[in-house]
Structures are given as C-alpha cells and as structure tokens.
C-alpha positions in Angstrom: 2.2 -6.2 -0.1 3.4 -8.3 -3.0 2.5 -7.8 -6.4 0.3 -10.3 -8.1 1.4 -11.8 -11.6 -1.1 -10.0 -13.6 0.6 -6.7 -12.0 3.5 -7.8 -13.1 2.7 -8.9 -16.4 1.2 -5.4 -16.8 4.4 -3.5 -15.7 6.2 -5.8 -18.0 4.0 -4.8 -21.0 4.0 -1.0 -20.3 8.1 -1.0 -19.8 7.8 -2.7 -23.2 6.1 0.5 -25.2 8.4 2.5 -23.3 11.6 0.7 -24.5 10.4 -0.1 -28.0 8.6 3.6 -28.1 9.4 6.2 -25.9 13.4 5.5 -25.4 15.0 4.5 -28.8 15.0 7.9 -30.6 18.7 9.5 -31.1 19.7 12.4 -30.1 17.7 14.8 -32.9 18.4 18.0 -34.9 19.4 21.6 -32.7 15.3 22.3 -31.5 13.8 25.8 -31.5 14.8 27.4 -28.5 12.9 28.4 -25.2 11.1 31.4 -26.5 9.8 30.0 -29.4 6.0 28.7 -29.2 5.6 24.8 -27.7 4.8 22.0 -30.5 4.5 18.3 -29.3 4.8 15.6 -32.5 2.2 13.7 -30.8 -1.7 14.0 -31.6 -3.7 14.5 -28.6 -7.4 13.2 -28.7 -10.2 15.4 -28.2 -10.9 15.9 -23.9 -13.2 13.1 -22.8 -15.4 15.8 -20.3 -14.9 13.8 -16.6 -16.1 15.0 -13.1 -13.2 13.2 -11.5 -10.0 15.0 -12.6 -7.9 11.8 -11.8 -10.0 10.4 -14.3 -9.4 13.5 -16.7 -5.3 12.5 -15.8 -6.0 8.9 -16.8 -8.0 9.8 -20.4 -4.6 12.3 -21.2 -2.1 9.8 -20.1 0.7 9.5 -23.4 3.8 8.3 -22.0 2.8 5.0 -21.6 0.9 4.3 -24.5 -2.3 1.3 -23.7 -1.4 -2.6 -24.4 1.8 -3.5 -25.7 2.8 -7.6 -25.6 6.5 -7.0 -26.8 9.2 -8.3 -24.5 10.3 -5.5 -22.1 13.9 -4.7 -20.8 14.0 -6.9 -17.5 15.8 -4.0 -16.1 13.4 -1.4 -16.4 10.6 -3.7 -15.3 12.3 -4.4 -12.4 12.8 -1.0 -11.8 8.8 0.0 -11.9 7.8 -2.3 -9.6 10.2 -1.8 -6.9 9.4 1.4 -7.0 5.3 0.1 -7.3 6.3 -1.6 -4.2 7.5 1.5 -2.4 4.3 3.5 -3.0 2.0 0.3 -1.9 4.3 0.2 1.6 3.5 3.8 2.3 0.1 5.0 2.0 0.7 7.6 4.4 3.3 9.0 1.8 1.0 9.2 -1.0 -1.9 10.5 0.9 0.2 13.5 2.3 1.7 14.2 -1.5 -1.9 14.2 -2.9 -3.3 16.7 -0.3 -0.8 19.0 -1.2 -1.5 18.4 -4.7 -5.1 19.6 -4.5 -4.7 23.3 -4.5 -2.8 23.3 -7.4 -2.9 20.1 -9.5 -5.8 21.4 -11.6 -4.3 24.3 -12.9 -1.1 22.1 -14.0 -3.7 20.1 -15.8 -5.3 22.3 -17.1 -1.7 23.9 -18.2 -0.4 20.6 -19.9 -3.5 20.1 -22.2 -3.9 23.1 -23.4 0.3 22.6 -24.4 -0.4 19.1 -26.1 1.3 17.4 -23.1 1.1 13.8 -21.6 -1.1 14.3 -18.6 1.0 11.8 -16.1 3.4 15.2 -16.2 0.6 16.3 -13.4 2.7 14.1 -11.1 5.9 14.9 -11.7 6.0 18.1 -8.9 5.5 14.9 -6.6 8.8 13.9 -7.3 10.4 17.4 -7.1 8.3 18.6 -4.3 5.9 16.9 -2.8 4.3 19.8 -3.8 5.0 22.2 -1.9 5.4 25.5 -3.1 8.0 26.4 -0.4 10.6 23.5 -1.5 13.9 24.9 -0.8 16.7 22.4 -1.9 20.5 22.8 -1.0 21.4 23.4 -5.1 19.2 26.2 -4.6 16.3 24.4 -6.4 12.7 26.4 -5.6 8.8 25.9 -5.9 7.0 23.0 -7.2 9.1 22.7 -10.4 12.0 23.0 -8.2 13.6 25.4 -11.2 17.8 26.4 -10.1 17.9 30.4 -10.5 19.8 29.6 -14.3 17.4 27.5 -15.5 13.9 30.2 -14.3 15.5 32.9 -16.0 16.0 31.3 -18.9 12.5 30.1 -19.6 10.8 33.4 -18.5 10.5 33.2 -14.3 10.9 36.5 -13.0 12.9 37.2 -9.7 13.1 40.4 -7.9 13.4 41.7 -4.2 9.4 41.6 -4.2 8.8 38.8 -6.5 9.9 35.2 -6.7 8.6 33.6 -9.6 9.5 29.9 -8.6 7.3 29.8 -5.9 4.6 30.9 -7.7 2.7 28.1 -8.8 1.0 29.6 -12.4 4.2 31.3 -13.3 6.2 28.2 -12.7 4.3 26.0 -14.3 3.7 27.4 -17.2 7.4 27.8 -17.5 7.8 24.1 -16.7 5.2 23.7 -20.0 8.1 25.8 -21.7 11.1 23.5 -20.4 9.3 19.9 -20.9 8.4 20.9 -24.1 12.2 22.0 -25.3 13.3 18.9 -24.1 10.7 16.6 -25.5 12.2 18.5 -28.7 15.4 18.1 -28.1 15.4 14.7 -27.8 13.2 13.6 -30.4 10.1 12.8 -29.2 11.7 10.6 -26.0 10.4 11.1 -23.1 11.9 8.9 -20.9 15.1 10.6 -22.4 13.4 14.7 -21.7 12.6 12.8 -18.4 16.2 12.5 -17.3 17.2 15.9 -19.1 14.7 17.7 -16.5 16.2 15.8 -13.7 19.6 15.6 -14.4 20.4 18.3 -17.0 20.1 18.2 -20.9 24.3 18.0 -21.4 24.5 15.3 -18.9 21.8 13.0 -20.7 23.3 14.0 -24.2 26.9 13.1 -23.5 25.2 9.9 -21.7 23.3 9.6 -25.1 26.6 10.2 -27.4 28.6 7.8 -25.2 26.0 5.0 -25.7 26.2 5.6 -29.4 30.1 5.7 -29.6 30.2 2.0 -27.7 28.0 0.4 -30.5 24.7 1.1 -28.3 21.0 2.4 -29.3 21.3 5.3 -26.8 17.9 3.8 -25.2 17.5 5.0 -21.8 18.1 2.6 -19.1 21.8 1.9 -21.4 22.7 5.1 -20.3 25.7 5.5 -17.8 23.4 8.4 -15.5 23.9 9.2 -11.6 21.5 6.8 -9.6 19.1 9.4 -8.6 18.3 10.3 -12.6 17.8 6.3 -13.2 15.6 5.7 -10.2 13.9 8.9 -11.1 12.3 7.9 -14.2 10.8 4.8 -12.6 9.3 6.8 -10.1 7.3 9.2 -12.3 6.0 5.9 -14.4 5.5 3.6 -11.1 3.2 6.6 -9.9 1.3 7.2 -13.5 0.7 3.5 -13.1 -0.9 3.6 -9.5 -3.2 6.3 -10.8 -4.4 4.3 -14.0 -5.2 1.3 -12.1 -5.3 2.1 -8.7 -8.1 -0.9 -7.6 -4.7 -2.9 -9.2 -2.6 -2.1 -6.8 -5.4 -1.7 -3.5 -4.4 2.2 -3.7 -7.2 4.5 -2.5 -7.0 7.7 -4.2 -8.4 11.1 -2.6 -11.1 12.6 -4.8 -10.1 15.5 -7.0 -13.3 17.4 -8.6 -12.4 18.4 -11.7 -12.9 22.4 -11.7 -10.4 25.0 -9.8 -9.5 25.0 -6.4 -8.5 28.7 -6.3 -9.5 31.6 -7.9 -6.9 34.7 -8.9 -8.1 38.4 -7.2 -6.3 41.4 -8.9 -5.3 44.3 -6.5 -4.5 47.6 -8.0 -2.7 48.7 -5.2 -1.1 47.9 -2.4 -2.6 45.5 0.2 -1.4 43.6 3.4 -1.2 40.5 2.7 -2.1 39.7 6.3 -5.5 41.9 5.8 -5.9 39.9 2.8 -5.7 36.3 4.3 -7.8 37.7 7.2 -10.6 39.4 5.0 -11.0 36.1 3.0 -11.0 34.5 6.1 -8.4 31.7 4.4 -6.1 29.2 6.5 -3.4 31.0 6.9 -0.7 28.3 6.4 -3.1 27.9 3.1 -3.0 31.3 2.1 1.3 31.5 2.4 0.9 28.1 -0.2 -0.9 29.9 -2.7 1.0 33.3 -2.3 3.8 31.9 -1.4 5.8 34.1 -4.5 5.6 37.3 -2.4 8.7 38.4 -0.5 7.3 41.4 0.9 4.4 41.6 3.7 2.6 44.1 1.1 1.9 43.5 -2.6 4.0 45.6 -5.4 2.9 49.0 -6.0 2.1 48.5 -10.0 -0.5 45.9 -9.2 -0.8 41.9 -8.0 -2.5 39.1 -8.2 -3.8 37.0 -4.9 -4.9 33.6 -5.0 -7.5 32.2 -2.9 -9.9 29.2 -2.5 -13.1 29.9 -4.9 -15.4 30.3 -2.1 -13.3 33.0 -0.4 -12.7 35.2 -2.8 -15.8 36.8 -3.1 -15.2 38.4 0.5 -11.8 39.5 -0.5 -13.2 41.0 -3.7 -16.2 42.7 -1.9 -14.1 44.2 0.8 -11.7 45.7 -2.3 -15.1 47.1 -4.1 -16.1 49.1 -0.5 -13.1 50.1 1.0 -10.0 52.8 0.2 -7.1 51.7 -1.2 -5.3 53.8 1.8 -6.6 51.8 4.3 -5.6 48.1 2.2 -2.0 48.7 4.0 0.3 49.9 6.5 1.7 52.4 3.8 1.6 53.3 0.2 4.5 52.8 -2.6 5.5 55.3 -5.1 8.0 55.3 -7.7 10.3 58.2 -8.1 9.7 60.1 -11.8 12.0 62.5 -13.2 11.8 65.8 -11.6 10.3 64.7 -8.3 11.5 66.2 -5.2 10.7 65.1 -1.2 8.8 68.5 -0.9 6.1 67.8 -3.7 6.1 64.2 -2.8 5.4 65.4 0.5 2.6 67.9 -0.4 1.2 66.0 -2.9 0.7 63.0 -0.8 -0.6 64.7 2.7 3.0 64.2 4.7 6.3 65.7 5.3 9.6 65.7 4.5 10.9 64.4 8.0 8.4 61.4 7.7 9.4 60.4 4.7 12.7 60.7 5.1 12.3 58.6 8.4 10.1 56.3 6.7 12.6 55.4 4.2 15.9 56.3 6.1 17.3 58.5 3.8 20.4 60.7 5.2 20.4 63.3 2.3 17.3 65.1 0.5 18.2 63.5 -2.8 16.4 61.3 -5.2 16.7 59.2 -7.7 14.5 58.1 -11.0 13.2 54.9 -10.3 13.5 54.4 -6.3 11.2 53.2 -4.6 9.8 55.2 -1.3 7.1 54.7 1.3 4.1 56.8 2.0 3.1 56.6 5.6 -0.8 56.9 6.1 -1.8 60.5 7.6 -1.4 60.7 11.1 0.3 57.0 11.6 4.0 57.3 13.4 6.7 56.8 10.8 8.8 54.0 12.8 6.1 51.5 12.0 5.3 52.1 8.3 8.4 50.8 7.1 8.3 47.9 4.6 8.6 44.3 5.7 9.6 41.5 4.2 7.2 38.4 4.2 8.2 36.1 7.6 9.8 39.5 9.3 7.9 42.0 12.1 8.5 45.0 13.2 10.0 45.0 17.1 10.1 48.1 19.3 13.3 48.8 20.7 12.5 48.8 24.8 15.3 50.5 27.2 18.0 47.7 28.0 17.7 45.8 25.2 20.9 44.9 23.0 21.7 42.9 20.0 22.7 39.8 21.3 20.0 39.5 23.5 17.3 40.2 20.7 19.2 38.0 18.8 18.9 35.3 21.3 14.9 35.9 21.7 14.0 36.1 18.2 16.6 32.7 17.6 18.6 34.8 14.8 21.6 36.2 14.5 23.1 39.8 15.7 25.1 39.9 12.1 21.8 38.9 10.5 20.1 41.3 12.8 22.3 44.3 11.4 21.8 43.2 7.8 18.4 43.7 8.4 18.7 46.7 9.5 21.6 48.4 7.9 23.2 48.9 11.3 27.0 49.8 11.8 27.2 49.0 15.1 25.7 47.2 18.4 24.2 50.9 19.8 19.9 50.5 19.7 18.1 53.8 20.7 14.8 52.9 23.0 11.8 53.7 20.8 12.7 53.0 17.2 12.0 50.1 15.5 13.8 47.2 14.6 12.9 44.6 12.0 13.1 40.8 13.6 12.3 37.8 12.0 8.6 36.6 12.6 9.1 32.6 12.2 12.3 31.8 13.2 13.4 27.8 12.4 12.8 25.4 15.4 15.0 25.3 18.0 15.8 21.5 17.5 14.6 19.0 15.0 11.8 18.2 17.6 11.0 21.6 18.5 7.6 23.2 17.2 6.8 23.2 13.4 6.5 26.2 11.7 4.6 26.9 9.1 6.9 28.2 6.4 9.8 25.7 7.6 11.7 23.3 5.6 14.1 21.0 6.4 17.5 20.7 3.7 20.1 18.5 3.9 23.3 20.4 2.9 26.7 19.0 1.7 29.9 20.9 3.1 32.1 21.9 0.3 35.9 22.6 0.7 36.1 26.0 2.4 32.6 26.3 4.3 32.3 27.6 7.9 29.7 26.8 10.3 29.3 30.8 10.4 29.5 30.8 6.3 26.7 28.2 6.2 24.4 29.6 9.4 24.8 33.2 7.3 23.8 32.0 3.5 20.4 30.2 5.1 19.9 32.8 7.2 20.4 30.7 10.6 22.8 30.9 13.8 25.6 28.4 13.7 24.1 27.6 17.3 21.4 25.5 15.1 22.9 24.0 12.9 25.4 22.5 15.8 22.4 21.9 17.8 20.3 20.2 14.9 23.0 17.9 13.9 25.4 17.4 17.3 28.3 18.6 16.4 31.4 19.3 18.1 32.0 23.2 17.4 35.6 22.8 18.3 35.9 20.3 15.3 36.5 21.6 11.6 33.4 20.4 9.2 34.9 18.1 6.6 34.2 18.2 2.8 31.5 16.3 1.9 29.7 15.8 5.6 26.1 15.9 5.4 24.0 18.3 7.5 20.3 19.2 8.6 18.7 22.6 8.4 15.8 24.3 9.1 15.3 26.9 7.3 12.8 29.3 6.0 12.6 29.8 2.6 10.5 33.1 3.0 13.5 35.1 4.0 16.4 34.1 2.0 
C-alpha cells in the first residue's frame, strides 16, 4: 500500500522536530551515574485518565513533539516511511508483536510515567523482542530489554543459578527506566541520539558524535557514521510511534488494550512447584512460562518469590496458598546451612535421616558448609525423586539396559551434556536411580514440532569454533545444528558463516 501525500507530508513534518529538536544537542557534561535517582529535563503533563491504554501511549507520546512545518532532513524522512511501508505490508507481523505485548505492555507503561519518560518507549521491546520474554540472541542479549549480562549487572538485574533477572519482565524494565534515563542524560536531552546509545552502545554513538564534530558537523543523528542496523533502528521505533498515533492514517487496525493490568503478582513464602502453581491457577501454561519466565529452577527460592498470573486467576492460586501446608506446595523443602548445623540435627529437626539427605543432595562426606544449600525430602517420599530440577529438565528413571548414548538419543541431547547434568564420571547408570533429562528438547529439524520455550538464533562462527564447541555452549548436539543448517560434517566451519539454532533459553 502506498502512502498518500498527506502521510507524507506528515512524516516530513515530524522528521522535522526531530532534526531541529530531538538530534542537535552535543555531546553534554559527564551525567550522574546508574545508581543515582532518574531525572528527565522535559515537563510531563498531567495523565489524561483513558480506558484505551493505546490511547494513554498516544496522550504521553514526547519524542515526536505535535506539528512542526520546518523543512525536514530528506534522509530521515525517507527513512520513516520505508519503514511505514514495511509495517503497512505486514499486518500479520504487527498483530503477532502486539499479542505478545498484552501481558506486559501495561506495566512498562505504567513504569515510564511514573519515571517522566516518553511513552512511544512502550514500543521499543518490539524492536528488541518482539516481546518475548524468552528472547535469546547470539551476543547473549536476554528478555524483553534484551539487556547483555554487562550491561544487567550494571543497572541493578540480578543473576543467579535460580534467578535470571532479564527475563523477568518488572525487574527488567524497571532497569531499562534506569538505562534510558542515563542515556537521555548523557546525551543531552537527545533522544534520537540515547536511541542509538541503547542499540548500539553509548562509546560507539559518542566517538560517532565526536567524529561528526571534528569534520565541521552538528553531531545531529542521521550525520553520524553508525552500523546500518543502529541507523535503520531509530526509524523503526518512530515509524511504529507514528502507526500508533494515527493508525486510521495508515488503514492499521490496532488490537484493543484496556487500560488496567493484565497480571497480578502472588507472594509465596516458601517453596512451591511451579507446575502446581500454573496448574492450581489453572493458567495456559505456555502463558504462565511468559510471565515466570525468570525462574531457572522447577521450584521457587527458599527465602520467598513472587509469581505472576492473569488477574482473574490469581485468586485460586492465592486461596489454595491460604488452605493448604507449605510441605505439600513442592516435591521438597530448601534450607540454608547456619553456622553450627550438622546432618544429624538437620535430620531430626526436620523428620528425616542422614542417608536421605545425603542421597537427596549427593553428598560423599558428612560435612557442611555455612551457606549451602540442601534439600528436605517430604516424610516418607523416596529420596531419588526429590532432587531439585531445573526449569525445562525432568527427572528419568534409570530402566535395566539403558546407556548414555541411547538416552541421549531419546531425549535429543547430548551424553557430555547428559553427564554435566548429572555430575557423572563415566558412561556406568545403575537401574533404579534417577537421572535428570531435559524436558523440551529443541526440534529435531527447522520443521519439526514447536516447542514452547524454543527460540530460533542465528549464530556467527568466530575463528576457533567447533561444531561440538557451539552444540555444547547452547546446550544442543552437533547432530542439530548440521541437521538444521545442511552441513557437511566432514567440512571445517569458516569464520563468519551464519547458522540456525534452536535452542532453549530455559536451560542455558
């Protein structure tokens, strides 16, 4: 569909503010750094209260400030509405991106007014992840916000072996509130310049900037020398915000968005399957991995959690918390070693024995230390299947005749990642013990069944990668990634080659 000339003249007069307003500042003085509260220079107008929270987007829209009749960079105009074009051409696109948005594009809202920010930043996880909370990238990008591990831990994302803080879509957000508002600092008031810094990196844009300066330019925005994907990424973001202004403009159709929370948060004291949970609440369960996606165990951390469910099924969760004991919420129970505990008062004081817990947790010696973590194994319930899992993983039981490779083949892992799993030395499996497999292995082939918690990444081979070296860092068999991408496995990969992968981002 073509644009009409009133579009056009309308792109033209937004790219205008943008390039007289929101690109021209210089690079400003050192801002206050990450921990230090957000401040925006720009005076937000009282909430206009809306129904319709596309409509609440629209009234909080700041980037691209209303009228304008200056001249605008050609460039940048052109840039909008080829990327206008693209969103008109595939409706299908933007009607999958905004039914992911819906479980979590009120909180963001919500989020970037209460920090003073330009609504249209609602839209920017579009761009980054289509929203989807499991977005795993090959640079190791994660969640919504798509936030590298260097860049979550400096703005207050916490990542731990039960915990990932990227993929958990309050935390990261309100982080992302941190990092836009550092930028919009550090550049001035620019946007369009704190823009290209969240894509592309604050040093990259400021030697970009500094370079533009040193060559007699104005260190405007589209001036800048940036990598393609940083130039056509700015467009993008204000090619969508226009779509949602005026979408009867552009013959768009947008979903309807009631303005008031899709989920609401459940704290748990203790620990709780989060399969019971889902079940309980009777959620979708490919909904319920979305909002909880942050968890990498199959049970919630022992010092407390908080699970997030659809408003109207939280009050079944919440009910069955109120009437039922904490012991029966999960397989097991956590504890945390103190100072002075031994395995024979842990033992007594929580109804077991030595030999289960020991079993339970695999320990060789009697010794503890201050801190560890063990497992409790409910009275009565046989020690091989308390053991902890971690989210996408089940526990198998070892049958007589079985071997590694085999499982390995059935389970479509790997016998190495099979003994990682398991701490095993060698290939020996004793009938009757329990072996932790992974619960949704990756497709088979690019056409073989969808899994839930799958994603595909498109990986580029650096000098010194292996097919094995790959297959072990995403936690695949090398089987798949020749399969996925027809390779010839007698071939060395060459640096730079481009490959397909499936992989889960719950288990790595």
């Amino acid at each position: 569909m073509r644009l009409t000339r009133s579009a056009t003249s309308r792109i033209t007069a937004i790219t205008a503010c943008l390039w007289l307003t929101g690109c021209s500042a210089l690079l400003s003085p050192p801002a206050a750094p990450p921990s230090a509260p957000p401040t925006s220079a720009t005076v937000v107008p009282a909430a206009v209260v809306t129904d319709d929270l596309w409509q609440r987007i629209r009234n909080g829209m700041q980037i691209v400030p209303n009228g304008g009749d200056r001249l605008a960079n050609g460039e940048l105009a052109a840039a909008v509405a080829k990327q206008l074009r693209w969103y008109q051409n595939n409706p299908s696109y933007l009607a999958t991106v905004f039914e992911r948005a819906e479980p979590f594009i009120f909180d963001v809202v919500e989020q970037l007014e209460s920090a003073g920010l330009p609504l249209e930043l609602a839209l920017l996880p579009v761009l980054e992840s289509t929203y989807d909370p499991l977005a795993y990238s090959n640079s190791h990008a994660v969640g919504l916000w798509q936030f590298i591990p260097s860049t979550a831990r400096a703005f207050g994302l916490e990542r731990n072996d039960r915990y990932e803080g990227r993929r958990d879509s309050v935390a990261a957000t309100a982080a992302a509130v941190r990092f836009l508002t550092y930028l919009h600092g550090q550049f001035d008031g620019a946007w369009l310049l704190a823009l290209a810094a969240y894509n592309s990196g604050e040093g990259n844009v400021r030697r970009a900037v500094a370079n533009n300066l040193a060559a007699g330019g104005d260190g405007q925005f589209w001036a800048l020398q940036l990598p393609r994907e940083t130039r056509n990424y700015v467009p993008q973001l204000l090619a969508l915000s226009e779509l949602v202004a005026t979408p009867e403009r552009y013959a768009v159709e947008l979903p309807e968005l009631p303005n008031r929370p899709f989920f609401t948060a459940v704290a748990v004291n203790s620990p709780i399957d989060l399969a019971i949970a889902q079940r309980v609440s009777n959620t979708d369960p490919e909904l319920f991995t979305r909002l909880n996606a942050a968890f990498r165990r199959s049970v919630t951390p022992a010092d407390g959690a908080t699970i997030l469910l659809p408003a109207a099924n939280a009050a079944a969760l919440k009910a069955f918390l109120a009437t039922t004991p904490p012991t029966l919420w999960a397989p097991y129970r956590e504890v945390l070693v103190a100072w002075g505990d031994t395995l024979s008062e842990l033992a007594e004081r929580h109804n077991s024995t030595v030999a289960e817990l020991k079993a339970a947790n695999r320990l060789s010696s009697n010794r503890l230390r201050v801190g560890q973590r063990l497992v409790i194994p409910p009275r009565g319930e046989l020690t091989g299947a308390a053991a902890e899992l971690p989210r996408g993983h089940h526990s198998y039981l070892i049958q007589p005749g079985d071997s590694l490779w085999e499982l390995a083949q059935r389970f479509s892992t790997s016998v190495a990642l099979l003994r990682k799993l398991n701490r095993l030395s060698g290939d020996t499996l004793r009938p009757g013990r329990r072996l932790m497999v992974p619960a949704n292995a990756a497709p088979s082939a690019p056409s073989g069944p969808a899994q839930p918690s799958v994603r595909k990444v498109s990986y580029q081979v650096k000098s010194g990668d292996s097919l094995s070296r790959i297959a072990a860092h995403f936690a695949v068999r090398t089987a798949q990634i020749v399969s996925w991408n027809q390779l010839d496995a007698s071939r060395y990969l060459q640096p730079g080659q481009r490959l397909t992968i499936y992989v889960n981002p719950l288990e790595i």
